[in-house]
C-alpha positions in Angstrom: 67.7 -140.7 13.7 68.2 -137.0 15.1 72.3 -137.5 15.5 73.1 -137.0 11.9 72.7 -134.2 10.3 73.6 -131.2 7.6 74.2 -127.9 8.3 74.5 -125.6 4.9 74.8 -122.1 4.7 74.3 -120.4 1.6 73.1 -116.7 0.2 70.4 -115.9 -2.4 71.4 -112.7 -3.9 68.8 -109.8 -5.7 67.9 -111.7 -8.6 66.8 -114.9 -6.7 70.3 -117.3 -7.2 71.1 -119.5 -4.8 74.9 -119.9 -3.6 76.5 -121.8 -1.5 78.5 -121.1 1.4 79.7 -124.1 3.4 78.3 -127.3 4.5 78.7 -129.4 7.9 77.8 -132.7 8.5 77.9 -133.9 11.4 77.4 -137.1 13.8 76.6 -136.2 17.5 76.6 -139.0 20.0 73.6 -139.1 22.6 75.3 -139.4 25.8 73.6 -142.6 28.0 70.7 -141.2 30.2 70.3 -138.3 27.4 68.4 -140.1 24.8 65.0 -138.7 24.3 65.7 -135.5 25.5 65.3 -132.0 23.8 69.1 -130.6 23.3 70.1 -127.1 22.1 73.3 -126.6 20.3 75.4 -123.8 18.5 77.8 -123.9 15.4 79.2 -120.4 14.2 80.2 -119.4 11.1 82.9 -116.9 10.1 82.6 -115.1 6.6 85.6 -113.7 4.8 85.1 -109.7 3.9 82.8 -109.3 1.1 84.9 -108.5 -1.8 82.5 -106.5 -3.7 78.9 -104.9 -3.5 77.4 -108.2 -5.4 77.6 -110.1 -2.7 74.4 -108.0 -1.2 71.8 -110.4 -0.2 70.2 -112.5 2.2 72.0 -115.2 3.7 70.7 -118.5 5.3 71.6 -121.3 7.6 69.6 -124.9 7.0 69.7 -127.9 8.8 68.7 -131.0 7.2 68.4 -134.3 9.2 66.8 -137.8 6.8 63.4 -136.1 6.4 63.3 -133.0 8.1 64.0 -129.4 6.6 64.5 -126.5 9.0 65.8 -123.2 7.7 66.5 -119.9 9.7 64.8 -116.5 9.1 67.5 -115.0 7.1 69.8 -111.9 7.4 70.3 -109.4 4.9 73.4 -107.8 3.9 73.7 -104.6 2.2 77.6 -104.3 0.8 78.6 -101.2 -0.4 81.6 -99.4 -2.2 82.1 -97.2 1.1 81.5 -99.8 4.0 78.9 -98.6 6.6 79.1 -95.4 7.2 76.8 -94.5 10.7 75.3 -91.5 10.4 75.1 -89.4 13.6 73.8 -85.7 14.4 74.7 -85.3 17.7 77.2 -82.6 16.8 75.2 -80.9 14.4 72.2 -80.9 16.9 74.7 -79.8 19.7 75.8 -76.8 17.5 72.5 -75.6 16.6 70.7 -75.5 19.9 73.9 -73.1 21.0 73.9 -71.0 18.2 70.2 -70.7 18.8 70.3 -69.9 22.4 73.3 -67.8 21.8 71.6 -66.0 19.3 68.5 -65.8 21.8 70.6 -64.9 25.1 72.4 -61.4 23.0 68.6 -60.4 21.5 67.4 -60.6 25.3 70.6 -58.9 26.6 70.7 -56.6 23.5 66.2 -55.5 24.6 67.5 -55.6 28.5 70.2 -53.1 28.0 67.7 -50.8 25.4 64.9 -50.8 27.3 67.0 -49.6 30.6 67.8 -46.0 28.6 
């Protein structure tokens, strides 16, 4: 009963449409001494480059055997016109603190040298 089975993948984009990716189906054989056992298996999925910043939304994997429905959690993609861009401020962070202690070591120096006349 459990050997056959769909696998579709398909996205459902901001206003709620539904759009379909790619379907499997598939026929595993139940090797002898296997049968009523728990199995685990894995099928990828490669996606071409999203061509535009429509194609934001969530996109799903179901698996559908004669009376059973099991859907994953989802993933959301956010496409946009720049690509991802990661922001980091480890630089700007790194220059501040040594402009800031710079600035902090001359005024001590500067006090030092003043207060010795």
């Amino acid at each position: 009963k459990y050997t056959k089975f769909s696998i579709f993948y398909y996205w459902i984009n901001s206003v709620g449409k539904k759009t379909f990716i790619d379907k499997k189906l598939l026929d595993i054989p139940i090797p002898p001494g296997e049968e009523n056992k728990t199995t685990t298996r894995s099928y990828s999925h490669k996606t071409m480059p999203l061509e535009n910043t429509s194609f934001t939304g969530t996109y799903y994997c179901e698996v559908k055997w004669n009376d059973i429905v099991k859907t994953g959690a989802g993933v959301f993609v956010l496409a946009t016109d720049a690509g991802y861009i990661h922001t980091s401020y480890r630089w700007e962070i790194l220059l501040t603190l040594t402009t800031i202690f710079a600035a902090l070591s001359i005024t001590g120096t500067g006090l030092l040298l003043w207060k010795r006349k």
